[in-house]
C-alpha positions in Angstrom: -4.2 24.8 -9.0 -4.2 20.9 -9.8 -3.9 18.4 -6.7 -0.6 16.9 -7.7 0.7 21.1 -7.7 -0.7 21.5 -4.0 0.5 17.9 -2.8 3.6 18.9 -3.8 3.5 22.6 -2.4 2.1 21.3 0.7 5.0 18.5 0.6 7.7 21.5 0.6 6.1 23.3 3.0 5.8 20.5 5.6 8.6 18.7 4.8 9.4 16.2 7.3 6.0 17.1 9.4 3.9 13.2 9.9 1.3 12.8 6.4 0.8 9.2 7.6 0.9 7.3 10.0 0.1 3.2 10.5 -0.3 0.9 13.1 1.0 -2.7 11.9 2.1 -6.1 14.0 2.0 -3.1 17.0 4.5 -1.3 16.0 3.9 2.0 14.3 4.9 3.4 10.9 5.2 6.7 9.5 5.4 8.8 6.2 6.3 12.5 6.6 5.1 14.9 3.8 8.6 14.7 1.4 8.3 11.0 1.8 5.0 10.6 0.5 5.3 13.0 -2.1 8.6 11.1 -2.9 7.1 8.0 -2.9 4.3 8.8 -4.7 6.5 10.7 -7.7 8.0 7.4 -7.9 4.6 5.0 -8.6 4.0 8.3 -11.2 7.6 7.4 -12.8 7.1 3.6 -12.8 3.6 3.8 -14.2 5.4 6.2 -17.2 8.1 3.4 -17.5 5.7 0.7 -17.3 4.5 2.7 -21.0 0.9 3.5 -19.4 -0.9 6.0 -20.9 -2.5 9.7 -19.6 -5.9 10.3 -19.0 -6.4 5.9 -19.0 -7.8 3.8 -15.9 -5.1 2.6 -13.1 -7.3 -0.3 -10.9 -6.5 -0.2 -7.4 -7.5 -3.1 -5.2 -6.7 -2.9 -1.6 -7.3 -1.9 2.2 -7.4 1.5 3.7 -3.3 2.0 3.8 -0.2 4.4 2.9 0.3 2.2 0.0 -3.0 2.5 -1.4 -3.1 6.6 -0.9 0.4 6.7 -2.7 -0.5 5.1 -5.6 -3.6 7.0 -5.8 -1.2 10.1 -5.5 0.7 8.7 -7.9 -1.3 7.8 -10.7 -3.1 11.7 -10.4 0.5 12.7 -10.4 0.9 10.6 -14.0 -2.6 12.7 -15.2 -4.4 8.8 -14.7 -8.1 7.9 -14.3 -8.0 6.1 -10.9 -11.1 3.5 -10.4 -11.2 2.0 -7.1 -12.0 -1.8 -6.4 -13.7 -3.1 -3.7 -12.0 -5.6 -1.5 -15.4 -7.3 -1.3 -15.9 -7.8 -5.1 -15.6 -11.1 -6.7 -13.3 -12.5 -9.8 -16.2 -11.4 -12.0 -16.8 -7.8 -11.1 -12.9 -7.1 -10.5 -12.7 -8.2 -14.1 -16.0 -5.9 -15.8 -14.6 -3.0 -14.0 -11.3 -3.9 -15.5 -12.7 -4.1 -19.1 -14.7 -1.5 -18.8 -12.5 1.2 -17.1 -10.4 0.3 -19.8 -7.3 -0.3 -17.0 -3.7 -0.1 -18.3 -2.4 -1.3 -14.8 -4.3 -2.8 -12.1 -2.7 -2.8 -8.2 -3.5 -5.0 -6.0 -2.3 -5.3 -1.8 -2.1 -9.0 -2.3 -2.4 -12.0 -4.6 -5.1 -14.0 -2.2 
């Protein structure tokens, strides 16, 4: 079986059981499993609108979060490449591992 089949199983089988869960500005936030996989079917469906291709790079660019883990869901979900960037790396490495991934889309958590 592929990921995306058992995220999805897994999704139908624990339903509205907690996936995630979050701490932020003290007050806590949760995803159960049909969420996530909801929410992660929809990145897939934007990155097909967006015209990106199977089997290229998707960049993502962030912190340990739900958001990060759903649109690494979502671009396996698509058949992407994903290629993790660093937090830490400068303007200069973000952009090599850009170029050389090949990225059709690039997320990032913020613009600073």
């Amino acid at each position: 079986e592929t990921i995306p089949a058992l995220f999805k199983k897994t999704a139908i089988q624990r339903g509205e059981h907690n996936a995630i869960k979050v701490m932020r500005d003290n007050k806590e936030y949760s995803w159960s499993w049909k969420q996530y996989y909801s929410e992660s079917m929809a990145f897939a469906k934007s990155l097909q609108a967006l015209g990106v291709d199977e089997r290229k790079a998707v960049n993502i660019m962030g912190f340990n979060s739900p958001e990060w883990a759903i649109s690494y869901c979502g671009s396996m979900m698509h058949n992407n490449v994903v290629s993790g960037v660093y937090t830490t790396n400068g303007e200069e490495a973000c952009l090599y591992q850009a170029e050389h991934s090949e990225a059709q889309v690039i997320v990032v958590e913020t613009l600073k």
